[in-house]
N, CA, C and O atoms as CSV, one atom per row, in Angstrom:
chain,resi,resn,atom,element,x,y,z
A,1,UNK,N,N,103.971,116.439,98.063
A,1,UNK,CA,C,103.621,115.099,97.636
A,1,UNK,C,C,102.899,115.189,96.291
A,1,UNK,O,O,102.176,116.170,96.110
A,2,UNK,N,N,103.011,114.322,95.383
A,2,UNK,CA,C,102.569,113.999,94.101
A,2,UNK,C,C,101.185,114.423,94.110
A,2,UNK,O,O,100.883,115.456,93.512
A,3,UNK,N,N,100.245,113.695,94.765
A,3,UNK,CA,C,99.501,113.042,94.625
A,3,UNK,C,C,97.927,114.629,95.299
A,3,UNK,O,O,96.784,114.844,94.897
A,4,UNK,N,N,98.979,115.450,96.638
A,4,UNK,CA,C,98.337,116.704,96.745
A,4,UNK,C,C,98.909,117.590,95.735
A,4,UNK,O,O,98.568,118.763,95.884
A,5,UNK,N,N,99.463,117.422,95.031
A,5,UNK,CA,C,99.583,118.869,93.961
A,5,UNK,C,C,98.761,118.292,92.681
A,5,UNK,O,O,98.243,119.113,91.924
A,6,UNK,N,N,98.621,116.822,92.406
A,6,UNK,CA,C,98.047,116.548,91.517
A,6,UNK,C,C,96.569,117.378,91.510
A,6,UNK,O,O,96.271,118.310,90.762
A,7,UNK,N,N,95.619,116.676,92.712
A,7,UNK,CA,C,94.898,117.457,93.256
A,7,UNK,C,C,94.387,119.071,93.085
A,7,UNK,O,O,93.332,119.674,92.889
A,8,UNK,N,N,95.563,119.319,93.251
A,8,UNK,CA,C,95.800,121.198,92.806
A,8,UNK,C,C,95.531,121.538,91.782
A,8,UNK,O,O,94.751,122.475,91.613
A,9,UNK,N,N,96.326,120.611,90.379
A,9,UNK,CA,C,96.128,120.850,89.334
A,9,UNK,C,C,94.646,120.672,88.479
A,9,UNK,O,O,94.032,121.130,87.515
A,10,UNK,N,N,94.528,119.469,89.774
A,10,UNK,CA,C,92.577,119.383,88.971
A,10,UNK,C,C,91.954,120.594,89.072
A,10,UNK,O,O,91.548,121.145,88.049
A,11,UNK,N,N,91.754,121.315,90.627
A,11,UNK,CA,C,91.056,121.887,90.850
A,11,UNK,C,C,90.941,123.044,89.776
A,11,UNK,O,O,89.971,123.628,89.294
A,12,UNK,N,N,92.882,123.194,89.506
A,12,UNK,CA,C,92.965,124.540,89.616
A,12,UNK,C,C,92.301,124.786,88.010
A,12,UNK,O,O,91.773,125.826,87.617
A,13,UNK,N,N,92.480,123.618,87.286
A,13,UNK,CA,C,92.070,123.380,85.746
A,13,UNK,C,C,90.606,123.047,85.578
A,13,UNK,O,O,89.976,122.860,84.537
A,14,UNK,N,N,90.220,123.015,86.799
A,14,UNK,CA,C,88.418,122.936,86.383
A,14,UNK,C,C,88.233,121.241,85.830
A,14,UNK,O,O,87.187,120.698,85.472
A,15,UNK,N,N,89.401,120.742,85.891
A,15,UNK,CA,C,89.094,118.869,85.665
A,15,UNK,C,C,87.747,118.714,86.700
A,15,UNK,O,O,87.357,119.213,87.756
A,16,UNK,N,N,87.272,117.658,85.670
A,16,UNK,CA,C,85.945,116.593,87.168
A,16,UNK,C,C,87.151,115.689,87.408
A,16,UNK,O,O,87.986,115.287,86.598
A,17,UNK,N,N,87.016,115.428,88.969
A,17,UNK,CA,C,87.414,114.797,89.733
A,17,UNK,C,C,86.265,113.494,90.214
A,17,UNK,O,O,85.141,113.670,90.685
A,18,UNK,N,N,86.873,112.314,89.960
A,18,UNK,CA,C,85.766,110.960,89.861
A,18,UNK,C,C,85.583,110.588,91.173
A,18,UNK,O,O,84.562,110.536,91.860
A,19,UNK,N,N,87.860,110.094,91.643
A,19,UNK,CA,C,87.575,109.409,92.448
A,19,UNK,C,C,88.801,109.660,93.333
A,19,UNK,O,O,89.850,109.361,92.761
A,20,UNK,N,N,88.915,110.037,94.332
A,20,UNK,CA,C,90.259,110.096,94.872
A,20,UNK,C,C,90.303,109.615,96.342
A,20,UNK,O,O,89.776,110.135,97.326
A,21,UNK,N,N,91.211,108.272,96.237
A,21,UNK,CA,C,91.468,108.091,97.467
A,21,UNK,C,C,93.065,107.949,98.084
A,21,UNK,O,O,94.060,107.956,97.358
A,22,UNK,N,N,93.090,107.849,99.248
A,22,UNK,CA,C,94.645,108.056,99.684
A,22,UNK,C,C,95.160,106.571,100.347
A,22,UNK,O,O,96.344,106.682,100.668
A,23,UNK,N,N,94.713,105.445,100.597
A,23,UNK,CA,C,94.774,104.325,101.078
A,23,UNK,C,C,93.983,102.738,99.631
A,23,UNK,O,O,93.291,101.821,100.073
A,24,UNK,N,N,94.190,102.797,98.725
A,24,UNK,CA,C,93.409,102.168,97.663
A,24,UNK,C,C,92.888,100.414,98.854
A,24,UNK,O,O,91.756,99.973,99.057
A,25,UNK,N,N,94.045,99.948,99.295
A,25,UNK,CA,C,93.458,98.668,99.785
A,25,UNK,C,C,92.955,99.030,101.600
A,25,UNK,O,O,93.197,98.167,102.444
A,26,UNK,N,N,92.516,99.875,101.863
A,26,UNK,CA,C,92.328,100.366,102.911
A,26,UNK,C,C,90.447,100.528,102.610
A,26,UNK,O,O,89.550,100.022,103.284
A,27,UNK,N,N,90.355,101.180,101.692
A,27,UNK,CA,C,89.241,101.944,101.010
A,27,UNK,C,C,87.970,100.928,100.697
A,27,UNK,O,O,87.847,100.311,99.639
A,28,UNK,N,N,87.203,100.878,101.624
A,28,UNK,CA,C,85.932,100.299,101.534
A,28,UNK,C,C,84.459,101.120,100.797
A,28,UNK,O,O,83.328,100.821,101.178
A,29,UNK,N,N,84.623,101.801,100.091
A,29,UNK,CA,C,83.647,102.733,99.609
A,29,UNK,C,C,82.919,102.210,98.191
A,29,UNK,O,O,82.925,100.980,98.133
A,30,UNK,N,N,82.385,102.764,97.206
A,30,UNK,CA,C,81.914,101.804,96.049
A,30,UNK,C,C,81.983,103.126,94.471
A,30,UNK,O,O,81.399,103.245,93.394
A,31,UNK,N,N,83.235,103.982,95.358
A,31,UNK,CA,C,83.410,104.902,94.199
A,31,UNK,C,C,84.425,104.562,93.176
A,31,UNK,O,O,84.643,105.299,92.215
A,32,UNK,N,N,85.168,103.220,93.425
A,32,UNK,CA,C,86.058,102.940,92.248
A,32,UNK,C,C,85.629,101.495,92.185
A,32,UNK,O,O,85.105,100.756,93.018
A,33,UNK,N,N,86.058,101.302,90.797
A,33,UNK,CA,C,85.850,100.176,90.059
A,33,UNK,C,C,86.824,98.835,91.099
A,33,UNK,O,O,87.926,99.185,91.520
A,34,UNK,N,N,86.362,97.494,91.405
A,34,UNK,CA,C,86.938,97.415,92.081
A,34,UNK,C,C,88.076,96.778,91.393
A,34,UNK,O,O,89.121,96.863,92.038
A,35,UNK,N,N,88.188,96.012,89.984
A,35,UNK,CA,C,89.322,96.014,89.126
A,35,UNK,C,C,90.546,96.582,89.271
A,35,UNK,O,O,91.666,96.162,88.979
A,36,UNK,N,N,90.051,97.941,89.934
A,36,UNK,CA,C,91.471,98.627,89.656
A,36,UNK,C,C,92.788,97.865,90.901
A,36,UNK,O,O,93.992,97.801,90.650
A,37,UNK,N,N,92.321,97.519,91.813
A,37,UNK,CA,C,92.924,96.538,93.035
A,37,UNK,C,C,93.602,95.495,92.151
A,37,UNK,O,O,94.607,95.024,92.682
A,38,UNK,N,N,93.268,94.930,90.737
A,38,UNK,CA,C,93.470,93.374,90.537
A,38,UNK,C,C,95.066,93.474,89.276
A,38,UNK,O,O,95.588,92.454,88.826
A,39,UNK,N,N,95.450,94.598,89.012
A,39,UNK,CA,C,96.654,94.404,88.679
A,39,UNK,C,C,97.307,95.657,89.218
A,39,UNK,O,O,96.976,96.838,89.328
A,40,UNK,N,N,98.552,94.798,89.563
A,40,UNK,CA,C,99.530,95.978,90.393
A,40,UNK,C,C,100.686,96.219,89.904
A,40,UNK,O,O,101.502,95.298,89.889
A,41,UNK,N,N,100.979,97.283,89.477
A,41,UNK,CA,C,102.656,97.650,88.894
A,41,UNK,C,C,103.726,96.896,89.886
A,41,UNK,O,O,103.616,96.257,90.933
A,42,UNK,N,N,104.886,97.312,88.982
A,42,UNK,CA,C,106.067,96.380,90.015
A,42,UNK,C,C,106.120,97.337,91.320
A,42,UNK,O,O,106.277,96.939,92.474
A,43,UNK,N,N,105.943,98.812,90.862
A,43,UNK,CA,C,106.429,100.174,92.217
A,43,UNK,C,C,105.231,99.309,93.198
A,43,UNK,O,O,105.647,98.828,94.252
A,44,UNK,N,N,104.204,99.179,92.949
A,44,UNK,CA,C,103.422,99.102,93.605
A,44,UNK,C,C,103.401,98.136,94.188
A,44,UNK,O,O,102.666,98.402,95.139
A,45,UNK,N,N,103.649,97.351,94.264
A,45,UNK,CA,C,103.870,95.783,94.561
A,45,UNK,C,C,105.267,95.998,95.585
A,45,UNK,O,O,105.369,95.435,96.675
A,46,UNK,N,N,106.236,96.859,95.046
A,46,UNK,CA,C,107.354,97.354,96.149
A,46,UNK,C,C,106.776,98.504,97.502
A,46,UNK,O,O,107.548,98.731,98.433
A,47,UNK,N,N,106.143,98.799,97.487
A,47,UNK,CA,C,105.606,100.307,98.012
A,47,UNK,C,C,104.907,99.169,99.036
A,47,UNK,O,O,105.227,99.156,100.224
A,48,UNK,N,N,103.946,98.231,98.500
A,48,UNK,CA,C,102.941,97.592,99.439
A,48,UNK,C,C,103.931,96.551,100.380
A,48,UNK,O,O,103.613,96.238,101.527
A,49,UNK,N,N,104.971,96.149,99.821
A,49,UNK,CA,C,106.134,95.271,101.190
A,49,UNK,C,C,106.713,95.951,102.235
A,49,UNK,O,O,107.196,95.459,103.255
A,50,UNK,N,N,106.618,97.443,101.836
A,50,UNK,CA,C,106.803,98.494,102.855
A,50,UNK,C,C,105.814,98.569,103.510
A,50,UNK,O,O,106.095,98.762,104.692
A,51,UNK,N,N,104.782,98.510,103.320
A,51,UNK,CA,C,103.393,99.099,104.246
A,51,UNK,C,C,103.019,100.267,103.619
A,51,UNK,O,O,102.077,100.787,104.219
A,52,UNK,N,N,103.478,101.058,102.387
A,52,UNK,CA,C,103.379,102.306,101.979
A,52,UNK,C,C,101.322,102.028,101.073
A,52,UNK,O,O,100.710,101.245,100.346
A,53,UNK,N,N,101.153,103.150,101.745
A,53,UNK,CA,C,99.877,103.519,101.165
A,53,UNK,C,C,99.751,103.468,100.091
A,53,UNK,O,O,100.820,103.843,99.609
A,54,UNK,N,N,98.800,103.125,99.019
A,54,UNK,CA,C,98.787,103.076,97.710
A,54,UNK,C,C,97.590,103.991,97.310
A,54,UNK,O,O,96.436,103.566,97.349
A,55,UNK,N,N,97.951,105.474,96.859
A,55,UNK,CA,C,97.237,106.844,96.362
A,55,UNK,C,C,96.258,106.369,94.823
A,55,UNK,O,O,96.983,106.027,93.888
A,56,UNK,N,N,95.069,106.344,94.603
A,56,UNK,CA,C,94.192,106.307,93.414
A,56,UNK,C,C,93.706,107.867,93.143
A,56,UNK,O,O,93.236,108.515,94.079
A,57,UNK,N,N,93.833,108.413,91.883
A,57,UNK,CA,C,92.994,109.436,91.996
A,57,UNK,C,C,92.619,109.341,89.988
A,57,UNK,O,O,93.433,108.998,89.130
A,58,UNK,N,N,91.172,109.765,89.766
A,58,UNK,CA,C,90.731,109.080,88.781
A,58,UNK,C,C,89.943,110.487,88.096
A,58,UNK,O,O,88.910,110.684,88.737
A,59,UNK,N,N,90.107,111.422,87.092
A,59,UNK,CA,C,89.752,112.332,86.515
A,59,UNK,C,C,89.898,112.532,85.090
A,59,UNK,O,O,90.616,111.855,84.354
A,60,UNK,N,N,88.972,113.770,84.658
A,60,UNK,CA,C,88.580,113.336,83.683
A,60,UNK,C,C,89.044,115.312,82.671
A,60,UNK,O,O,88.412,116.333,82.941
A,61,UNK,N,N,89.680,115.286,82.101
A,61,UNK,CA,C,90.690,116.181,81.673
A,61,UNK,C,C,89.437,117.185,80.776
A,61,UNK,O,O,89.781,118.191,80.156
């Protein structure tokens, strides 16, 4: 999956890692901006009529 190898690549590159979650409208926590919820790509907007989880992960190169 994308989103665990992305992951990989942070670690493996010594990136800071901000914010990573695996459920974005699921996610009750106060580690992301909550903006990021208020515009949604078209995938995303398709992904969410499925029920498909919507992955955030927020780092800093």
């Amino acid at each position: 999956m994308l989103f665990e190898y992305t992951l990989s690549v942070i670690k493996e590159h010594n990136h800071k890692l901000i914010a990573s979650v695996k459920d974005i409208y699921k996610y009750t926590g106060n580690h992301i901006d909550p903006t990021v919820k208020e515009i949604q790509t078209y995938y995303e907007k398709l992904f969410l009529k499925e029920n498909s989880e919507i992955y955030y992960l927020k780092f800093v190169i």
